[in-house]
C-alpha positions as CSV (number, residue, x, y, z in Angstrom):
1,X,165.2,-63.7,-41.8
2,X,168.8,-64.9,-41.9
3,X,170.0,-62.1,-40.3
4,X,167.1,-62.2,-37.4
5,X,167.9,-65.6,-37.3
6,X,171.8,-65.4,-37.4
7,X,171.2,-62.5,-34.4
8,X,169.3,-64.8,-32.2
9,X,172.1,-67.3,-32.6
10,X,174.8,-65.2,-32.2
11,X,173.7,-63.8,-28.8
12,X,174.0,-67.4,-27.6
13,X,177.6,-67.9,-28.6
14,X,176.8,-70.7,-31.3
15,X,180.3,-72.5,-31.4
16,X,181.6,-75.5,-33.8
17,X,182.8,-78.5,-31.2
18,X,183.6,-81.0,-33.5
19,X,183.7,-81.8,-37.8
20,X,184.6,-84.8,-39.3
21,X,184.2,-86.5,-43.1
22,X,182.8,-89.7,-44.0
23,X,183.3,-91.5,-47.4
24,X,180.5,-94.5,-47.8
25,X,180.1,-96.5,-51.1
26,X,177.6,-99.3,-52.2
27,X,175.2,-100.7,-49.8
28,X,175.6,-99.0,-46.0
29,X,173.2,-97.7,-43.0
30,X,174.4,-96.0,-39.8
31,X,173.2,-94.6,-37.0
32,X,174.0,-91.4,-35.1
33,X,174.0,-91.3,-31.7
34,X,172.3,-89.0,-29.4
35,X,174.8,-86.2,-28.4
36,X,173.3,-84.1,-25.3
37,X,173.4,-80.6,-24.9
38,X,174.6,-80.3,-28.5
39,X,173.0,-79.9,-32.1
40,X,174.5,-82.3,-34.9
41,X,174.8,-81.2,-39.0
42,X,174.9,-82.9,-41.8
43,X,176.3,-81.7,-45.0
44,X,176.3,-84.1,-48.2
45,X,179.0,-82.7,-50.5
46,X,178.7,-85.7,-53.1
47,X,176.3,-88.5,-53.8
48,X,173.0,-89.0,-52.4
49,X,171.9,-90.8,-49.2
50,X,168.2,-90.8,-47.0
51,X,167.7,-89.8,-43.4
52,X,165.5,-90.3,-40.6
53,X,164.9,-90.1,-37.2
54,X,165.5,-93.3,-35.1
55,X,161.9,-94.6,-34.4
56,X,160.3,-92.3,-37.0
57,X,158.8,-93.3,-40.4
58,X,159.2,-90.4,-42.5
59,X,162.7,-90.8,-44.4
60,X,163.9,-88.2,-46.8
61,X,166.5,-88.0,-49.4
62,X,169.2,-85.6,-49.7
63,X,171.5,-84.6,-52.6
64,X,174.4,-82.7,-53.1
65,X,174.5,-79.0,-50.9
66,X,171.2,-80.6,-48.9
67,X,172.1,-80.3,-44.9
68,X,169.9,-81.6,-42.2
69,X,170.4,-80.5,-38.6
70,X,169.1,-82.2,-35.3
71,X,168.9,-79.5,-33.0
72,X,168.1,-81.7,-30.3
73,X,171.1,-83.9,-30.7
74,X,168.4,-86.6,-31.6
75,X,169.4,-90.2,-32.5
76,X,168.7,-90.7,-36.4
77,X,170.2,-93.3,-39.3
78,X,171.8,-92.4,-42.7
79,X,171.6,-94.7,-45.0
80,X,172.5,-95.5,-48.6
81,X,168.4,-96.6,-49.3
82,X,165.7,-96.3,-46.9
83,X,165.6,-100.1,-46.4
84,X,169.6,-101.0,-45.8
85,X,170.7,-102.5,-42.9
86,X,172.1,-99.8,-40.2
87,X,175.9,-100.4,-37.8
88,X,176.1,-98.2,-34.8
89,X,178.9,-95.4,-35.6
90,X,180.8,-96.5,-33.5
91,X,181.3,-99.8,-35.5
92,X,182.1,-97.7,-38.6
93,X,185.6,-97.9,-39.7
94,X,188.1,-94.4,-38.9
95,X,190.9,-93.0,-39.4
96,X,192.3,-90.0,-38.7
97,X,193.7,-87.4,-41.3
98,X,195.0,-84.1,-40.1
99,X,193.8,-84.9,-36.6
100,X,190.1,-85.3,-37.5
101,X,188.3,-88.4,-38.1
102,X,187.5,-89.6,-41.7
103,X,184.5,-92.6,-41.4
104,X,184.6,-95.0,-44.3
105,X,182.2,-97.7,-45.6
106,X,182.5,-100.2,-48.7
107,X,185.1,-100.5,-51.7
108,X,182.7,-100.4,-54.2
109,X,179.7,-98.9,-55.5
110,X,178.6,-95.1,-55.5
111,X,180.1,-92.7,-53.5
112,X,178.2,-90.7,-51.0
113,X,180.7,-88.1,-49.1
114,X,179.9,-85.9,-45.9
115,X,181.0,-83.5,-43.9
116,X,179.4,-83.8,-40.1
117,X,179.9,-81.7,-37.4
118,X,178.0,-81.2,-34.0
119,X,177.1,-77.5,-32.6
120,X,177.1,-75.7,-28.7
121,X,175.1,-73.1,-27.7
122,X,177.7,-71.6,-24.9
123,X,174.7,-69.7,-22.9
124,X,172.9,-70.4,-20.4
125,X,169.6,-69.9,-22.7
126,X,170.5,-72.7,-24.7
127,X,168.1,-75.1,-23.6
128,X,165.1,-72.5,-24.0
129,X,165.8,-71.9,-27.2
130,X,166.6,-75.3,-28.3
131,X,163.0,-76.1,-27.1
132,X,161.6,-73.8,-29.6
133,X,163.2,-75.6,-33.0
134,X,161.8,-79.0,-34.4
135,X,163.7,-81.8,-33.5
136,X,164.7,-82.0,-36.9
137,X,165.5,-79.2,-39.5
138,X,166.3,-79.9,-43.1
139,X,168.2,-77.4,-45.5
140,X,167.1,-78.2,-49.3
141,X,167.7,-74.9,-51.1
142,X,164.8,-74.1,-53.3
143,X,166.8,-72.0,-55.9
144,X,169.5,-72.5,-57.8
145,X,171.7,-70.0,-56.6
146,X,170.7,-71.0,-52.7
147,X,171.9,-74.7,-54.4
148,X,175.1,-73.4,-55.8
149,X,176.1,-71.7,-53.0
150,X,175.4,-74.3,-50.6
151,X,176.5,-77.5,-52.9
152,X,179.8,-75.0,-53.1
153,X,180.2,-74.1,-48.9
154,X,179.6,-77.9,-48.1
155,X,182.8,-78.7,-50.6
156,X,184.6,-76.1,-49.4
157,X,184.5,-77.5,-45.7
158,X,185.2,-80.9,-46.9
159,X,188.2,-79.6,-48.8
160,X,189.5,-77.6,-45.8
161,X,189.1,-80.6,-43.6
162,X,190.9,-82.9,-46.5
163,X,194.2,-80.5,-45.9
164,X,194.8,-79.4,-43.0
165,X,193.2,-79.1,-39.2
166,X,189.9,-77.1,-39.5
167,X,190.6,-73.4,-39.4
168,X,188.7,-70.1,-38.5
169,X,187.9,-69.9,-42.0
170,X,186.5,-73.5,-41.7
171,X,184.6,-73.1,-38.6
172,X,183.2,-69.6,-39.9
173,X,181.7,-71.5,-43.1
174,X,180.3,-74.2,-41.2
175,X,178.4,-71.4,-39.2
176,X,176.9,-70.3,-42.3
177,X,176.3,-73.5,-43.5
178,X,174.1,-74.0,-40.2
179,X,172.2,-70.9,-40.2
180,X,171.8,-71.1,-44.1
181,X,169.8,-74.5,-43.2
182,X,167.5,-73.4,-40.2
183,X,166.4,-70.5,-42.9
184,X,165.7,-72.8,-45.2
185,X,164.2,-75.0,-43.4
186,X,162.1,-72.2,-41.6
187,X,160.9,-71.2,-44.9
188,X,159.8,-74.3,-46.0
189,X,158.0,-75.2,-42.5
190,X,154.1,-74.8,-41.8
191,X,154.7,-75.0,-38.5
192,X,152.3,-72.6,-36.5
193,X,154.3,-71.6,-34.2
194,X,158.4,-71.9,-32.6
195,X,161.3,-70.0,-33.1
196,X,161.2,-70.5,-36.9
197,X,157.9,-69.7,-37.2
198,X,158.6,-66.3,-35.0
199,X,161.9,-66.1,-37.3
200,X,160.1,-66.6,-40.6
201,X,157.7,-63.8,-39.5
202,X,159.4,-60.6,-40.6
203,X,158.3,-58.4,-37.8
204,X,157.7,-60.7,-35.3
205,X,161.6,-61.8,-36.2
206,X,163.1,-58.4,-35.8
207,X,161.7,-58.1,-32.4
208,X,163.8,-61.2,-31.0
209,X,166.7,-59.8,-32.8
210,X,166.4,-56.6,-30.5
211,X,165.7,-58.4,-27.8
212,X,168.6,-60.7,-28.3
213,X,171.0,-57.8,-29.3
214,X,170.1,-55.4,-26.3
215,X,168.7,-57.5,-23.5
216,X,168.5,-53.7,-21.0
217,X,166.0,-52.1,-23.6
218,X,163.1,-50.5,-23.0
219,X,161.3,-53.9,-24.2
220,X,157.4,-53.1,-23.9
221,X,155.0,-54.1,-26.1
222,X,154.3,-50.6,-27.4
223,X,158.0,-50.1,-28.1
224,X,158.6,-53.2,-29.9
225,X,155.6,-52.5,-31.6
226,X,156.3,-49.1,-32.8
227,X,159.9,-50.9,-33.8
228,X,158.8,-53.0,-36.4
229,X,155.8,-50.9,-37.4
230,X,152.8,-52.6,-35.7
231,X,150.0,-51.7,-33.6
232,X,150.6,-53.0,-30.0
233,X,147.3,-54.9,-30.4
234,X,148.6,-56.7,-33.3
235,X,151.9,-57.2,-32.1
236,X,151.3,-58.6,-28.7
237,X,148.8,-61.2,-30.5
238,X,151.0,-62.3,-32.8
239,X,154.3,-62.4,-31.2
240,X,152.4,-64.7,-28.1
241,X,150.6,-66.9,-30.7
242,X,153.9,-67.5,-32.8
243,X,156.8,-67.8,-29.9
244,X,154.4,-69.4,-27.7
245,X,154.2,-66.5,-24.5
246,X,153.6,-63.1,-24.4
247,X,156.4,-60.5,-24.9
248,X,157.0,-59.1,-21.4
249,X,157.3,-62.8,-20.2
250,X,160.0,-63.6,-22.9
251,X,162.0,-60.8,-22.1
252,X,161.8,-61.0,-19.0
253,X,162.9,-64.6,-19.6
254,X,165.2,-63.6,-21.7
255,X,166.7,-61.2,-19.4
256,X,167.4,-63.6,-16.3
257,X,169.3,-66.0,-18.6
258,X,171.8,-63.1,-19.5
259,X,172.2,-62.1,-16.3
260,X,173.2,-66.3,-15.2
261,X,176.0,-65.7,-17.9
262,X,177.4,-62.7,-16.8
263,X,176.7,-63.7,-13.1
264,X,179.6,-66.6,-14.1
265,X,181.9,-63.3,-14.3
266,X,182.9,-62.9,-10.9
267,X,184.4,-59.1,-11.8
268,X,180.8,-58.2,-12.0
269,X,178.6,-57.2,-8.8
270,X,175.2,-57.9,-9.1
271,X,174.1,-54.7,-9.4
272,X,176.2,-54.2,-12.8
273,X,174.4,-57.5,-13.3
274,X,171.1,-55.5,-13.0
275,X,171.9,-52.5,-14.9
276,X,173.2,-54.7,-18.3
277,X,170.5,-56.3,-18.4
278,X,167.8,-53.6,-17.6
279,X,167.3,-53.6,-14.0
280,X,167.5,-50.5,-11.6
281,X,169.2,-52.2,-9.1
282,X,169.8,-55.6,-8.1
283,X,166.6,-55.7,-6.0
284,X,164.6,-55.2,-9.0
285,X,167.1,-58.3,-10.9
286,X,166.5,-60.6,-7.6
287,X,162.7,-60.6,-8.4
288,X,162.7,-61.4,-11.8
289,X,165.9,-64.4,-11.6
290,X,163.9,-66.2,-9.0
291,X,160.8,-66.1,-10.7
292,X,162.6,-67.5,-13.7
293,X,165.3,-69.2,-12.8
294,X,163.7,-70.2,-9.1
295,X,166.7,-69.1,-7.2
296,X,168.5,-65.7,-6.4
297,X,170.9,-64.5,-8.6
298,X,173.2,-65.1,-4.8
299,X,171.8,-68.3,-4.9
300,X,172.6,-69.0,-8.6
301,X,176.4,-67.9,-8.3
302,X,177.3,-69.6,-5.5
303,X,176.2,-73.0,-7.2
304,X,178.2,-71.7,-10.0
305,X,181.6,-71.6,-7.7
306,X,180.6,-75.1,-6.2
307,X,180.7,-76.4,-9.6
C-alpha cells in the first residue's frame, strides 16, 4: 500500500513548501491556521501534546514518532492538555535559526518539541484528490519497528533543521515521513470508502497506481481487471463503491487533468497533448477536457497565458 500510495502522490508532484520547529514547555495551546491549497504535518519528536480540529470534539494525544496531517489545510489547536487555554500562532514567540522559524512557549515545565511543515500538490488534480482524504489523518505506528523508525525520521528532521537550512536529504525524509502517516492512518481507518480506502485495498490500489503512472493506457475495466487479477464484474463494483465513481469516469477524469498540466507547456501542441495522455487526436482530447474540465483544452490554455 505504501508504494500504491507513494505512486499516486508522486504523479502529483507532492512538494515540501515550508518546515519549521517549535519548542513548548509547561502549560500552552495554539492554534494553526487554515493554509489553502496546501496540506500541513505534524511531527512530535519529544514529549507529548493533544490535537484537534478547531470546532470538533474529538481530541487525541500523540507521543513521540506520532504525525498527524490535515490534508485539507484545516484550522486545528495543539495543546499541552485538551483543556489549556489556546494563542493564535501568530502570537507565539519566533525566532529564526538557520533561516527557518523556531516557535517557542514557556521556561518551565515539560518539553514537547515538533517539527511542522505544510505540503503542495503541484498538479492540476490536486484538489480532486485532496477531496478524497479525511480532513484529518493521523500516523500512530502500530509496531514497534513502524515506532522506531518513525520516532527516529521525525528526530532526524528536527536535527537537520537544528544545523543548517533544510536540505534534499531533509525534504526527502519529510516526504516519507508524510506518506508513512497517510498508510498508517489508511490502515487504521474504517472508512468505506476515499482514496485510503481505495489505497488500503490491495487491488483496487494498484489500479490507481497504473493509472497514475501511465495516464495513455489502455485503461478499461477488463484490462485493469485482468492487471490485478480480478474479474471485471468484481473489479468495476469494487473500484466504484470504494473511489466513489466508476473506472472509465476516473480515468477519464484523470486523464483531462494531465493533459491541463502539460497544456501549461507551451512546446506541446495539443495533439501531443492527446497522444500522452491516450487520445488519437486532439479531437478525441477536446471531448473529454470539456466534459471534465468544462472548457476546451484552447479554452483552458489561453486562460493559462492570461494568468
Amino acid at each position: 500500500m505504501n508504494e500504491e500510495l507513494g505512486q499516486v502522490l508522486r504523479s502529483l508532484r507532492l512538494a515540501s513548501a515550508f518546515l519549521s520547529r517549535s519548542h513548548f514547555r509547561g502549560r500552552w495551546g495554539v492554534i494553526g491556521a487554515a493554509s489553502v491549497g496546501k496540506m500541513i504535518f505534524h511531527g512530535v519528536a519529544a514529549g507529548e501534546c493533544f490535537v484537534r480540529l478547531e470546532g470538533a470534539r474529538e481530541v487525541t494525544r500523540l507521543g513521540p514518532g506520532d504525525v498527524v496531517v490535515f490534508p485539507r489545510g484545516c484550522e486545528h489547536r495543539l495543546t499541552s492538555a485538551p483543556d489549556a487555554d489556546v494563542m493564535r500562532v501568530t502570537q507565539v514567540p519566533m525566532r529564526r535559526e538557520n533561516d527557518l522559524p523556531l516557535f517557542h512557549l514557556g521556561a518551565a515545565g515539560d518539553e514537547v518539541r515538533l517539527v511542522c511543515g505544510t505540503f503542495r500538490l503541484d498538479h492540476p488534480a490536486h484538489a480532486s484528490v485532496v477531496e478524497l482524504l479525511p480532513r484529518v489523518l493521523l500516523g500512530q505506528p502500530r509496531t514497534d519497528a513502524r515506532k522506531r523508525w518513525s520516532s527516529a525520521t521525525v528526530g532526524l528532521i528536527e536535527e537537520s533543521l537544528g544545523e543548517r537550512a533544510p536540505t534534499s536529504e531533509t525534504t526527502s525524509l519529510a516526504d516519507s515521513l508524510f506518506v508513512s502517516a497517510l498508510v498508517e492512518s489508511a490502515q487504521a481507518s474504517s472508512g468505506p470508502s476515499g482514496l485510503l480506502a481505495a489505497v488500503r485495498d490491495e487491488r483496487i490500489g494498484r489500479a490507481l497506481a497504473l493509472i497514475h503512472a501511465e495516464p495513455s493506457g489502455d485503461w478499461t475495466s477488463t484490462n485493469l481487471a485482468a492487471k490485478v487479477g480480478m474479474s471485471r464484474t468484481r473489479f468495476f463494483a469494487a473500484f466504484t463503491s470504494l473511489v466513489g465513481e466508476p473506472p472509465a469516469k476516473y480515468v477519464t477524469r484523470w486523464r483531462a487533468l494531465v493533459a491541463a498540466d502539460l497544456l501549461r507547456e507551451r512546446s506541446l501542441s495539443t495533439n501531443e497533448v492527446a497522444e500522452r495522455v491516450g487520445y488519437c487526436d486532439e479531437d478525441a482530447l477536446a471531448k473529454a477536457f470539456k466534459r471534465t474540465m468544462g472548457m476546451s483544452p484552447t479554452e483552458y490554455r489561453r486562460l493559462q497565458t492570461a494568468n
